[in-house]
VOGU-3710 file (C-alpha; in Angstrom, 3 decimals, decimal comma):
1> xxxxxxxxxx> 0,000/0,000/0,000  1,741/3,295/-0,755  2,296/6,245/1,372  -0,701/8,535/1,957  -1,101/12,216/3,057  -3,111/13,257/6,373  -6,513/13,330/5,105  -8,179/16,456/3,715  -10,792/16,775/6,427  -12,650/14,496/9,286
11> xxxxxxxxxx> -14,916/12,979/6,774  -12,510/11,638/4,065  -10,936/10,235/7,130  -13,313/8,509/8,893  -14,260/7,601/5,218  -10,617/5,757/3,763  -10,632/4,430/7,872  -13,914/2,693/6,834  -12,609/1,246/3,426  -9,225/0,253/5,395
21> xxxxxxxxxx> -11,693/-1,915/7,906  -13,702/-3,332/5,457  -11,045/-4,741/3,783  -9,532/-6,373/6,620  -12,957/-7,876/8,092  -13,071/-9,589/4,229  -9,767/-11,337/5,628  -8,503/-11,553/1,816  -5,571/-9,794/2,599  -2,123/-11,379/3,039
31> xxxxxxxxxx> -0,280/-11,240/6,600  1,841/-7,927/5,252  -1,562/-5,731/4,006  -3,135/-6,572/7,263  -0,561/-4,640/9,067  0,363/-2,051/6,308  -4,029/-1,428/6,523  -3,707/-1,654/10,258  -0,952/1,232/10,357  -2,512/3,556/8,310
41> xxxxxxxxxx> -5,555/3,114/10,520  -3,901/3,600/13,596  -2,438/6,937/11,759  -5,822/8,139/10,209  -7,413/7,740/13,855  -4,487/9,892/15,461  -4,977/12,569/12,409  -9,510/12,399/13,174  -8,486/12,831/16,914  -6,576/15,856/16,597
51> xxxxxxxxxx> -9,069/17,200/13,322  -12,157/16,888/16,420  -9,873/18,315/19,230  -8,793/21,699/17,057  -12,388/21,862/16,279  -13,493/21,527/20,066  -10,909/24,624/20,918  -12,356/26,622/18,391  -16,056/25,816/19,572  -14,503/26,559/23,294
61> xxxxxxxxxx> -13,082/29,397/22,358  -16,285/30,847/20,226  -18,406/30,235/23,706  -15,916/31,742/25,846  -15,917/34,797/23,677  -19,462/35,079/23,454  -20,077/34,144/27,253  -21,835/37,205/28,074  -23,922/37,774/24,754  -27,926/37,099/24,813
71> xxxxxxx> -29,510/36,500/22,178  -32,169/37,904/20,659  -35,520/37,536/18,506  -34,791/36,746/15,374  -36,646/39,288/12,811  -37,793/37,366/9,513  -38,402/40,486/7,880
//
């Protein structure tokens, strides 16, 4: 399997982490692909983990901000 990039965003992620399972839950692959498939799980999971816990700052940081704001009515027209 040859050398891939940190995914693009959480979804293509969680997407080739999907195909990588699927693959290995077939059980056609050979001894080597197993663990080549395994690795690149193992990295896509670290790379989802720290995509989620950048975007959990930013949503901690956006409510921290915006602590003491009320909202209003919203005016349709």
């Amino acid at each position: 399997m040859p050398k891939k990039s940190a995914p693009k965003d959480f979804k293509s992620g969680i997407e080739e982490l999907q195909t990588l399972v699927d693959s290995m839950e077939k059980g056609d692959l050979t001894l080597e692909q197993s663990l080549e498939h395994f690795e690149r799980g193992i990295k896509l999971t670290k790379e989802c983990q720290n995509i989620l816990q950048n975007a959990e700052q930013k949503v901690k940081i956006l409510t921290e901000k915006n602590a003491g704001a009320t909202l209003g009515d919203f005016d349709e027209g």
